[in-house]
N, C-alpha and C positions, 0 to 999 in steps of 0.2 A: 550527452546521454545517447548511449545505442542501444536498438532492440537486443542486445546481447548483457546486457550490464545486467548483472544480479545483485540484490542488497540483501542487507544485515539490520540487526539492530541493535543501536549503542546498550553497553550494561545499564546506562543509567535509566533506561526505558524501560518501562510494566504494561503489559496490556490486558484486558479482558472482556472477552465476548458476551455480551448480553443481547438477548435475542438473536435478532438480524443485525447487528447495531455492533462498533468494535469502540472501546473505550481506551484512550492510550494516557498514560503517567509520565512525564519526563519526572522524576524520582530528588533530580538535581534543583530544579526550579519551582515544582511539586504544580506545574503548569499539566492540565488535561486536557485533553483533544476528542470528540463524538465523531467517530465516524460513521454514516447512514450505511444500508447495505450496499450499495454498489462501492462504497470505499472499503467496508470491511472483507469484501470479496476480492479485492485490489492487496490489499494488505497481506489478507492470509496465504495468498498465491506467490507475493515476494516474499514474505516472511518463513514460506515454506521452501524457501533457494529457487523459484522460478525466473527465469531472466524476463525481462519486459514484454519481449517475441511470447514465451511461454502465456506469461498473464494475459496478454491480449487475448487469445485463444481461449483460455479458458473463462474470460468474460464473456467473450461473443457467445460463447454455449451456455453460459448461464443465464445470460441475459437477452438473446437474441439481437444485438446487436454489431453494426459493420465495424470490421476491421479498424479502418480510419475514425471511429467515433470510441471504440475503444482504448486505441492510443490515445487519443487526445484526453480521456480521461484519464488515465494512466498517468501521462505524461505531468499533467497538472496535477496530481494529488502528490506525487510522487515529488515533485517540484517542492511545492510547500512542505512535505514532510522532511525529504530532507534541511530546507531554509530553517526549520523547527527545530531543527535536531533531532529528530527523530525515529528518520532511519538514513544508512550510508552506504553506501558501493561497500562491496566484498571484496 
C-alpha cells in the first residue's frame, strides 16, 4: 500500500451514516461493521476517491493529530476493510 493508492467500494457494500458513527453492510454475507468517528471520517475521505496521502491530511485537520499517527490509523482500518471485503484499490 502507497500513500497514493485510492479505493472504491465493492457493489456488494451499503453504507450509512448515523451520527458521527458510519455503519457498513456487506449485502453478500449480510455481515455489518460500526465504524466510531475517526473510522467514519477515514471512510468518507476514501470513499470520496481521496488517495491515502489525501486522507492523512484531512484527519490531521479534523482531528488535530500527527501526520505519522494518522497513517497508522489509516493504514490499519484500511487493512481490515479491505481483509473484510469491504473496500478495494481503484
Amino acid at each position: 500500500m502507497t500513500l497514493n493508492d485510492k479505493f472504491q467500494i465493492p457493489d456488494n457494500v451499503a453504507f450509512r451514516k448515523v451520527d458521527k458513527e458510519t455503519v457498513i453492510l456487506d449485502t453478500d454475507t449480510s455481515a455489518y461493521f460500526s465504524l466510531n468517528e475517526t473510522g467514519a471520517a477515514i471512510w468518507d475521505s476514501l470513499t470520496r476517491g481521496l488517495s491515502l496521502a489525501e486522507a492523512r491530511d484531512e484527519l490531521c485537520g479534523l482531528f488535530e493529530v500527527s501526520g505519522a499517527a494518522a497513517e497508522a490509523e489509516i493504514g490499519s482500518l484500511v487493512e481490515q476493510l479491505c481483509k473484510n471485503k469491504l473496500l478495494k484499490k481503484a
